[in-house]
C-alpha positions as CSV (number, residue, x, y, z in Angstrom):
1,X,-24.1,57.7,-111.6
2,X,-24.0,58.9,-107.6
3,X,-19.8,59.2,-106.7
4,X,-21.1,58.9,-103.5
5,X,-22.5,55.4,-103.7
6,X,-21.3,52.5,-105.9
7,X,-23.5,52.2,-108.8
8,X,-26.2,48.8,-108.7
9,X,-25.8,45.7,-111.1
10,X,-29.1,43.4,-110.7
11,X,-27.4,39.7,-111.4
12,X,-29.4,36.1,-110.9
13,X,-27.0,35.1,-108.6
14,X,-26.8,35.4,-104.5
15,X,-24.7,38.0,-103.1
16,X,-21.5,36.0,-101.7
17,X,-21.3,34.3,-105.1
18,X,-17.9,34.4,-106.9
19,X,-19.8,36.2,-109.5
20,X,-21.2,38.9,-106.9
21,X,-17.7,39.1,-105.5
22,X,-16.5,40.0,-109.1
23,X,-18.9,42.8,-109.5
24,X,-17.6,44.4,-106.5
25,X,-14.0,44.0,-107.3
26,X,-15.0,46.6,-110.2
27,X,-16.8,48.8,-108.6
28,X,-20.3,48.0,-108.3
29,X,-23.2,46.7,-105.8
30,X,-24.3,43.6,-106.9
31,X,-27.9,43.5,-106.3
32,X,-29.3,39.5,-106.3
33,X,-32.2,39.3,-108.6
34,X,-33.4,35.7,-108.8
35,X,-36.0,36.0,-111.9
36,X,-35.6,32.5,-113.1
37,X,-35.7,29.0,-111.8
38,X,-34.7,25.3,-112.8
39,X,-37.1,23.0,-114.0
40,X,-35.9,19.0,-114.5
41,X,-36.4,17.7,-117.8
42,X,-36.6,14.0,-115.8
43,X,-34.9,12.4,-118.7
44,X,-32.9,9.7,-118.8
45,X,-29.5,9.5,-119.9
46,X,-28.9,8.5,-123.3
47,X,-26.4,5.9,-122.9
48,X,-25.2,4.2,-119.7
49,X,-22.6,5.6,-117.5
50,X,-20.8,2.3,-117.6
51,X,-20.1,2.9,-121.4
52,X,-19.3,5.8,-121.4
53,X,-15.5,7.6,-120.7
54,X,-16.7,10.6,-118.9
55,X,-19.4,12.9,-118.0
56,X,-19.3,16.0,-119.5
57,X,-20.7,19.0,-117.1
58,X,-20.9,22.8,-118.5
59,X,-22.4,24.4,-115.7
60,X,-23.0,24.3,-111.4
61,X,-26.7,23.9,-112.4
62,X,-26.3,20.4,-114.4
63,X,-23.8,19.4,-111.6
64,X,-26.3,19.8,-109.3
65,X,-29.1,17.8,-111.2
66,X,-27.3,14.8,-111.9
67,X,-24.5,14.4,-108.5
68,X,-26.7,12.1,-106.8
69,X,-27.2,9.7,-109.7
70,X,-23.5,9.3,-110.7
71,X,-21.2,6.0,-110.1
72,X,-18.6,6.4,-107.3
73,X,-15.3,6.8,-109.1
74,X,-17.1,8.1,-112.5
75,X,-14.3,10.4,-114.1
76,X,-16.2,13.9,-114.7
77,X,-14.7,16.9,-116.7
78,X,-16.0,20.1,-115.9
79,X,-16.5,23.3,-117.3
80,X,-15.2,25.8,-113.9
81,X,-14.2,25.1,-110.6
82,X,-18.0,26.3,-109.2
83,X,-19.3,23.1,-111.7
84,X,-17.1,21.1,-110.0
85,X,-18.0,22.0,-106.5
86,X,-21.9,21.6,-107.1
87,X,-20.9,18.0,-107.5
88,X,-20.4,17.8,-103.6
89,X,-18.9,14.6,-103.7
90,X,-15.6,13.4,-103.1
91,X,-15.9,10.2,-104.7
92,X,-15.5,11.2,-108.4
93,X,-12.6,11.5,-110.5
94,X,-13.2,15.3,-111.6
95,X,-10.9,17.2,-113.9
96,X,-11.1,20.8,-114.9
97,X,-9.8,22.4,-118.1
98,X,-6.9,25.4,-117.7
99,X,-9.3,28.0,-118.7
100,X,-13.6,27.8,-117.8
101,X,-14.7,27.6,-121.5
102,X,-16.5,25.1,-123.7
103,X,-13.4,25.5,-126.0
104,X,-11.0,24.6,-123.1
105,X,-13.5,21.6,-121.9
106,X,-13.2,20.1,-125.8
107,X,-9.3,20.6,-125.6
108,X,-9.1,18.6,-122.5
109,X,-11.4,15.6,-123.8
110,X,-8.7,15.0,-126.7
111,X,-5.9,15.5,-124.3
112,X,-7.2,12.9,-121.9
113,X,-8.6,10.6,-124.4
114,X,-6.9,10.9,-127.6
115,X,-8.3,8.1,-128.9
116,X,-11.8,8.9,-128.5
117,X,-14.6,6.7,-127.3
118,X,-18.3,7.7,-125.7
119,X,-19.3,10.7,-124.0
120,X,-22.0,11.8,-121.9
121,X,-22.5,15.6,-122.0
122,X,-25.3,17.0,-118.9
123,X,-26.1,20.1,-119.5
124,X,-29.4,22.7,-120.0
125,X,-31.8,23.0,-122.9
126,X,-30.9,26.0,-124.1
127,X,-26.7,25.1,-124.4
128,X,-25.1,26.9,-127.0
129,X,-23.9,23.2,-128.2
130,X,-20.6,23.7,-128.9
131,X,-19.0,20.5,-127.8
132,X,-21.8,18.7,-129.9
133,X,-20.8,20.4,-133.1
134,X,-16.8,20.6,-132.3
135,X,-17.0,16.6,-132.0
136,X,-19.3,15.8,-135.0
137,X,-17.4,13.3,-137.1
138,X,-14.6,12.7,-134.9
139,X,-13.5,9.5,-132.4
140,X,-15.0,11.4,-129.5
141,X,-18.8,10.7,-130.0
142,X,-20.9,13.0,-127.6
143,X,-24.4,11.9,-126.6
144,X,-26.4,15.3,-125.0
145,X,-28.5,14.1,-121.5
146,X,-30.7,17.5,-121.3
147,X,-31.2,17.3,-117.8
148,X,-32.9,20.6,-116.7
149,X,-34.1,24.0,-118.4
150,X,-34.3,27.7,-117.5
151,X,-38.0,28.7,-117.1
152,X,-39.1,32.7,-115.5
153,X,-40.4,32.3,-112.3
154,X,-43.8,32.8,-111.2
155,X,-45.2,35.1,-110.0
156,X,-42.2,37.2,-111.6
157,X,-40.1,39.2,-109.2
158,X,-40.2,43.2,-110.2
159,X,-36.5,44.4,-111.5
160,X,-35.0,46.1,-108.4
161,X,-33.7,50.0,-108.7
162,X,-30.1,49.2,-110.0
163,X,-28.2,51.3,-112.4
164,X,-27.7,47.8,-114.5
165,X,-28.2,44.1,-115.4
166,X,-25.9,41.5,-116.0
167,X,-27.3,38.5,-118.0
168,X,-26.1,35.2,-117.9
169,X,-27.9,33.6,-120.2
170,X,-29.8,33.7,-123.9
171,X,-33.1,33.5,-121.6
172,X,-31.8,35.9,-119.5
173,X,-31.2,38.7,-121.9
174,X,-34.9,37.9,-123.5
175,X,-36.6,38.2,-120.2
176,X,-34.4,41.7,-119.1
177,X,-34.6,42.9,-122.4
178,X,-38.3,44.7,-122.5
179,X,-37.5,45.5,-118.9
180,X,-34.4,47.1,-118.4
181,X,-35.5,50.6,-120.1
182,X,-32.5,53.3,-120.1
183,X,-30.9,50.7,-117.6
184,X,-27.5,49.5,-118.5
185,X,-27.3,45.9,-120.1
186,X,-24.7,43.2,-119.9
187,X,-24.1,40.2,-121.7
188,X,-22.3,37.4,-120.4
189,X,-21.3,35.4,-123.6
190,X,-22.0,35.6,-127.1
191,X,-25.0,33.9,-127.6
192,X,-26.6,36.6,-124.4
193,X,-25.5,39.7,-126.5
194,X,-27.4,37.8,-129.5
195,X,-30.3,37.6,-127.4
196,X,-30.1,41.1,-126.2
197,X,-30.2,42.4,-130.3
198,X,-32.9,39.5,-131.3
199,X,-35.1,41.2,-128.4
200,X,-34.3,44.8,-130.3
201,X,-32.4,46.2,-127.4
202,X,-28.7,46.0,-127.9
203,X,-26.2,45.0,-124.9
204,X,-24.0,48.2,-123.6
205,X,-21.4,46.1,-123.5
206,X,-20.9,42.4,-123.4
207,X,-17.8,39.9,-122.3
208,X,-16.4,36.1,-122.5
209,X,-17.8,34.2,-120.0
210,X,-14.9,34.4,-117.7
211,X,-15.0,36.3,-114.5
212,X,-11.7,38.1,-115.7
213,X,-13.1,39.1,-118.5
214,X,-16.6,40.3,-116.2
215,X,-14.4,42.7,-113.9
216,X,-13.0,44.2,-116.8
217,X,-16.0,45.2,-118.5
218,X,-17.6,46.3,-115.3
219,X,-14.4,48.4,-114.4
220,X,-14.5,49.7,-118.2
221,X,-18.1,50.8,-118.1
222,X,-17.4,52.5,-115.1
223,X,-14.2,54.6,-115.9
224,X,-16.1,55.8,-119.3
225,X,-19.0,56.9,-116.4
226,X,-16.8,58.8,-114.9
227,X,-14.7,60.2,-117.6
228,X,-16.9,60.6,-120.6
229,X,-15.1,62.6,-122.7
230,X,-12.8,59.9,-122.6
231,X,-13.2,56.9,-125.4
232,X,-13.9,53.8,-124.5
233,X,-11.7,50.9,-126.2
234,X,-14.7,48.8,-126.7
C-alpha cells in the first residue's frame, strides 16, 4: 500500500455516513460502492400494532420501510441510534439499548417488559434471527413482519480500484466474494465472515458489528501493512 495516499475501502454506504466517517478515523478512504438495493416484501404485519408492546427495529433500512405506517405514540426499540433516526418522527416513544447489538436489543425487551407480552420484530429477510430464537419459549412472544430484502442491483455497478471491501451483510460478502480477487475483505459480523468462507474466499479479517470494533480492525490491518514483520494479534 502507497504511504503517500490512504489506502481505498469500497463500502455500500455514502461517504458522510457514520460508517464512512469510521473508515477514515483508521486510516482509509472510504470509497461508496452502492452494489445492492431494497426491495419491499409488501407484507403485512403479522399481528396488529394495537396488540402488540413494541416494535422491534434491527436496522436504518426496516426503519425506513415501516415509519410511515406506525401509530403516533407507538413505543419502538431499536437496534442503534442511525435505526432510530431513519424513523424521522418525533411522535414515537423510541428507546435504544446501551450497546447497538441484537444481544443488547433482547436485554432491553426484558428490562422494559419483564413480564413479557407481544412483540412485533421489522426487519430484512435475510436477519440472522436472533431475537426470534433468544425468545422462543419465553413470556416475550416475538412475531417477525419481513418487510424488505437485499437484492444486487441491476445493471451491477463494476467494483471500483480500492485496496479493500467492507461487507455488511451475508449477501454482501456472497456478491464481493468472486470479485474482490487479491483485494482485501472485511466482514462486518459473524454471519458476513460465514458468507465470505461458504463463497470459498475467507475474510482478512472480520469484526462485531460495532463501529468501535470497525476502526479497530481497520487501524489493525493497517499497522500490520505497514509493519509486517510485526504479528498481528488477530
Amino acid at each position: 500500500m502507497s504511504a503517500a495516499a490512504p489506502p481505498r475501502l469500497a463500502l455500500a454506504r455514502p461517504a458522510h455516513h457514520p460508517l464512512a466517517d469510521i473508515v477514515r478515523k483508521a486510516g482509509w478512504a472510504p470509497v461508496p460502492y452502492s452494489f445492492t438495493s431494497l426491495k419491499l416484501t409488501g407484507s403485512r404485519p403479522p399481528v396488529s400494532f394495537e396488540k402488540t408492546k413494541a416494535l422491534l427495529l434491527l436496522s436504518p433500512s426496516g426503519a425506513k420501510v415501516v415509519s410511515s405506517a406506525l401509530p403516533a405514540g407507538m413505543t419502538c426499540l431499536v437496534q442503534g441510534a442511525g435505526t432510530a433516526d431513519a424513523l424521522e418522527r418525533e411522535d414515537l416513544d423510541v428507546h435504544l439499548p446501551a450497546e447497538a447489538r441484537a444481544e443488547a436489543l433482547w436485554d432491553l425487551v426484558q428490562k422494559r417488559f419483564p413480564d413479557g407480552g407481544d412483540f412485533l420484530l421489522a426487519r430484512g429477510e435475510r436477519s440472522r434471527e436472533y431475537l426470534e430464537v433468544a425468545a422462543r419459549n419465553s413470556a416475550w412472544r416475538i412475531y417477525p413482519w419481513i418487510t424488505h430484502r437485499e437484492s444486487p442491483r441491476v445493471p451491477f455497478p463494476p467494483l471500483p480500484d480500492v485496496e479493500g471491501v467492507l461487507a455488511l451483510s451475508p449477501l454482501q460478502a456472497e456478491i464481493l466474494a468472486p470479485l474482490a480477487g487479491k483485494v482485501l475483505r472485511f466482514a462486518w459480523g459473524e454471519a458476513t465472515a460465514e458468507a465470505f468462507a461458504r463463497a470459498g474466499v475467507p475474510a482478512d479479517a472480520r469484526c462485531e458489528p460495532k463501529p468501535s470494533l470497525l476502526w479497530a480492525m481497520l487501524a489493525q490491518q493497517l499497522a500490520s501493512e505497514e509493519n509486517p514483520k510485526e504479528e498481528s494479534p488477530c
